[in-house]
N, C-alpha and C positions, 0 to 999 in steps of 0.2 A: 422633349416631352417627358424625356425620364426623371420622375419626380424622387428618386429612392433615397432613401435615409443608410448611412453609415452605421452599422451595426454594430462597430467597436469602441462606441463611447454614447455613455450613461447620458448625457444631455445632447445627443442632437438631433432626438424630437422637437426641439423649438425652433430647430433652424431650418427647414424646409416647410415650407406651402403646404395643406393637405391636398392630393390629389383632389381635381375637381372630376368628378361623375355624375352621368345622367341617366337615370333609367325610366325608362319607355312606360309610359301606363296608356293601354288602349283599353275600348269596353271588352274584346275579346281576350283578356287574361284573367289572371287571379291575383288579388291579395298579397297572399301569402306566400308569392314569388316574388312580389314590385319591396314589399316591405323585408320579406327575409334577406333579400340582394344589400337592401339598404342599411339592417340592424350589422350584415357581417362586416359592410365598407366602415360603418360608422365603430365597429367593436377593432377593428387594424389600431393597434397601439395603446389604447388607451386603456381596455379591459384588463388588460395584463398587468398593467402598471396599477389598477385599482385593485387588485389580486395581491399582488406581490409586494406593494410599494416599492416598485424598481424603475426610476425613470417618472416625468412626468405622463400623468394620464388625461393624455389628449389624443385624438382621431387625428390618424392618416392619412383617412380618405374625407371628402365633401362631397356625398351622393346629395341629388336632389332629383326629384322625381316632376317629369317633364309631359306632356300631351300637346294633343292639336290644341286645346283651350286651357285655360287655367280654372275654368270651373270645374265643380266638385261634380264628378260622373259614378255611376256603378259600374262595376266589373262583375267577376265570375262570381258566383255565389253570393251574388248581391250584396257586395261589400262597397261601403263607399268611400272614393279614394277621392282625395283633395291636391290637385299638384302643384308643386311646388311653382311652378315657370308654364307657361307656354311654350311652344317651339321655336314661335317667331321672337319670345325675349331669354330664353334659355342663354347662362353667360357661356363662355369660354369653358371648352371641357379637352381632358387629355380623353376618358373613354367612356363611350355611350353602350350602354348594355337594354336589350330588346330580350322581354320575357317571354314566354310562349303564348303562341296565336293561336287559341282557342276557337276551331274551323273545326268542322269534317275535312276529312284530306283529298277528299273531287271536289269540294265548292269551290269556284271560280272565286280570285281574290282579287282582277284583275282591276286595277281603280277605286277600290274598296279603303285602300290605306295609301291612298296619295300622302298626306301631310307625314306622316311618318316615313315613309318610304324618301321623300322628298330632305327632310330631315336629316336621314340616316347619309343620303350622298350627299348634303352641304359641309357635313363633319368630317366622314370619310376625307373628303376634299380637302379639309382644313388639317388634315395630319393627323386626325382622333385616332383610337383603337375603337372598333362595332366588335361587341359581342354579343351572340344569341345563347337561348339556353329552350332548348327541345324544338320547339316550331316555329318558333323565332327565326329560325333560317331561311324561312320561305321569305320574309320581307327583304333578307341579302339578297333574292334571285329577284323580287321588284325591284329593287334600286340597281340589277345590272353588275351586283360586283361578285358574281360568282364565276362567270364566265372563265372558263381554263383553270378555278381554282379546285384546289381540293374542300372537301365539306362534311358535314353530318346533321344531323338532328334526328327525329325520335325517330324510332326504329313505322311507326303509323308513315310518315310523311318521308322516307327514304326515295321510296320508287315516285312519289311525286316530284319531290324537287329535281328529282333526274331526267324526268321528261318534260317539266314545264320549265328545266333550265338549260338547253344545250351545251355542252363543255362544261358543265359541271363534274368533277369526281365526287360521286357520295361513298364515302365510308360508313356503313352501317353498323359496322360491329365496334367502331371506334366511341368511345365514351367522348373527349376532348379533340379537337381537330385546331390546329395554329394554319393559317396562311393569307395569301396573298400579299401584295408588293409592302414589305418592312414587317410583315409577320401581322398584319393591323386590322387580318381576319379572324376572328377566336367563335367557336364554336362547340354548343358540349349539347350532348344527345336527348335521351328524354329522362322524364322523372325527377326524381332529385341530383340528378347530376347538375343542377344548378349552384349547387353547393362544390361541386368540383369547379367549378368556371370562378367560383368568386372565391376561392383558395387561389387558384392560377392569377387568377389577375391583383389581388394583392401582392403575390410574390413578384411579379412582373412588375409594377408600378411602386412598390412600397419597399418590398425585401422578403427572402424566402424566411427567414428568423420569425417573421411577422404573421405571417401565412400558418407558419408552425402554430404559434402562440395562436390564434384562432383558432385552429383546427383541432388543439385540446383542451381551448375553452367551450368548445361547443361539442365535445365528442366527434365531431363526423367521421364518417365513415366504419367506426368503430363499437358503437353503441353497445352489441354484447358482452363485449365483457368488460365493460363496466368504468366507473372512471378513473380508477387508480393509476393505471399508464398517463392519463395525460394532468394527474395531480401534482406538479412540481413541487416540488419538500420547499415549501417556500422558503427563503432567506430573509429575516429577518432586516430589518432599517437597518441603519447603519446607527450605531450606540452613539449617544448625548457623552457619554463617560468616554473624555477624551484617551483616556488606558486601554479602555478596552477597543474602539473604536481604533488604535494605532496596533491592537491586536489584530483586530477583523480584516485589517486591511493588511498585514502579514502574512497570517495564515491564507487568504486569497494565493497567495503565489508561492505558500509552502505546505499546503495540506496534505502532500505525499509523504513527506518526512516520516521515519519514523517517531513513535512519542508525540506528535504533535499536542497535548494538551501540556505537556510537561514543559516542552519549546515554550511554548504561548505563556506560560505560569514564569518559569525562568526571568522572558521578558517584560514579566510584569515589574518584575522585581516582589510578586508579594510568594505567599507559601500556595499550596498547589491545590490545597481545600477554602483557603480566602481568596482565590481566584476563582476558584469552578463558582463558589455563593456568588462573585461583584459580576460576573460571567455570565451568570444564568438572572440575574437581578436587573444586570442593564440590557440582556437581549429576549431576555424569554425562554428562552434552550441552553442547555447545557451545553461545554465547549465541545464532549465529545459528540453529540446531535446536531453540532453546527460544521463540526467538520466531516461528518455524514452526508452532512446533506451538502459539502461541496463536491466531496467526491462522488458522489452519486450523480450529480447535475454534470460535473467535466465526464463521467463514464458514460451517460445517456449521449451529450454530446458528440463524445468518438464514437458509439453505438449507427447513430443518425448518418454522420457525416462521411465514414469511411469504411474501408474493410478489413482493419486491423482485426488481427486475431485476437480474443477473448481474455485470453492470456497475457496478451502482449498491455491491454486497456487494464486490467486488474493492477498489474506490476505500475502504470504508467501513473493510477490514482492511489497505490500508496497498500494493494495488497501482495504481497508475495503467493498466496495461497489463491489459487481461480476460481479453488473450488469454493471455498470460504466467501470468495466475492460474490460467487453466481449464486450461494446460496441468501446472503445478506440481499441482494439485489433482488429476487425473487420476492423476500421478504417483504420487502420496503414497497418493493413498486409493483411489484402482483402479476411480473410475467419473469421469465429468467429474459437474462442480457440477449442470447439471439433471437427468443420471439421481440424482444424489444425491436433489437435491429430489421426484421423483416416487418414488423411493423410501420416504423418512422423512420428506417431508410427508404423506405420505398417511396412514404409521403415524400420525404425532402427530395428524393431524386426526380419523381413526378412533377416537383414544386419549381426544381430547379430550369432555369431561364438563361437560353444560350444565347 
């Protein structure tokens, strides 16, 4: 069921399937959870690649938005939602995501959502991953699969699902909750913690790289201060100007050097000022802003990924000087390198899928 994509080469987005997904639209949700679930499956891989020109720009995921009928119903706030399938013709899915169930938390729901509920354990059945996102969790305890697991949803419907579900564990204070038998219960609390759930399950089905790249094309979590952290110093195509182009792909694996423009000019064979013009003519940037911006990208990288010292990441992209680096880096990217890492370590740690 693991659809994931190999994150160490530039084409093979075309070689996997996009995950297939199905998300739930009853009259008791909203909008702006069935479509936001849907814009972030469909923004996995392609947005980035529309950004950056890095890779082709094609979706990862295939959300299709599913109900009892396939005619066009109203939801919350009177919005009209058209779905995609029905339940009974909905194709093949690896994960089925259920938005929040817009209840009072005493009203009896008991029969109320047969066809979904009904739904939800033919899939379960068939090996899917169910994920809920705030109240949503109450239709895992109709369909019977909460029993002895652990669980969550919004902090309103805690003490409900704990008594209208025997053997359930609720975690309340828990934002994201993973279990039951293959891990193929997912679970995230209230509010917009939806947007947490559909980071997670991108990384899970698609790759934690991907999950990233969403999560700083959309800001989340992060919103105050601003977008500069998650603006990647784009890199430019790869140059038509076959010179330079045998440069680009050089410097890629000697950007630490020292001199690197001088390196790069050398092997052009031309002089170091008809370089920097045929340089900056066929990429847009200057050779020294293009090698900025690699080293900036491999320092964010180790930032994210590890716990290398500060010191040890500066020397490793090409500065001898930390201070020099953390100040450059500040500059560029509008946090110094450890708010960076406490930053988007954290995300990719959260992201990461054992």
């Amino acid at each position: 069921m693991d659809n994931s994509a190999n994150p160490d080469t530039d084409d093979h987005r075309a070689d996997p399937l996009p995950v297939p997904v199905a998300i739930v639209a009853i009259p008791e949700t909203t909008a702006s959870v069935v479509y936001g679930m849907f814009d972030m499956f469909m923004c996995a891989g392609r947005d980035w690649s529309l950004i950056t020109g890095e890779g082709a720009a094609r979706s990862l995921m295939a959300p299709v938005v599913v109900s009892d009928r396939s005619e066009p119903m109203v939801v919350g706030n009177d919005v009209r939602i058209v779905p995609d399938h029905a339940f009974a013709d909905c194709p093949p899915v690896d994960l089925v995501c259920v938005p929040e169930l817009a209840v009072p938390p005493g009203e009896p729901i008991e029969g109320r959502f047969d066809a979904a509920v009904q739904f939800l354990s033919e899939r379960h059945r068939q090996g899917a991953i169910i994920a809920t996102a705030c109240s949503g969790a109450l239709l895992l305890g109709e369909a019977g699969l909460l029993a002895g697991q652990d669980a969550t949803t919004h902090w309103a419907y805690c003490e409900i699902l704990a008594r209208r579900y025997p053997g359930v564990r609720v975690h309340p204070q828990r934002a994201l909750v993973v279990s039951g038998e293959g891990q193929r219960l997912v679970m995230a609390g209230g509010g917009t913690t939806w947007l947490d759930l559909a980071l997670y399950l991108i990384a899970r089905t698609v790759g934690i790289d991907e999950a990233m790249q969403v999560a700083r094309m959309n800001l989340i979590d992060w919103h105050a201060i601003g977008q500069q952290p998650f603006a990647r110093l784009a890199r430019t195509r790869q140059s038509e100007d076959a010179l330079i182009a045998d440069c680009q792909v050089w410097i890629a694996n000697h950007y630490a050097r020292p001199s690197p423009v001088a390196a790069m000019a050398a092997r052009s064979g031309l002089t170091e000022r008809s370089f920097n013009r045929r340089f900056q003519a066929a990429t847009g940037m200057s050779p020294m802003a293009y090698v900025l911006t690699l080293r900036l990208e491999e320092a964010k990288q180790m930032l994210e990924a590890g716990d290398e010292a500060i010191e040890g990441i500066a020397l490793a992209v090409g500065y001898e000087d930390a201070g020099f680096f953390g100040r450059l880096f500040r500059r560029k990217v509008g946090l110094t390198p450890a708010q960076y890492r406490k930053r988007f370590g954290a995300l990719r740690k959260a992201l990461a899928v054992t």
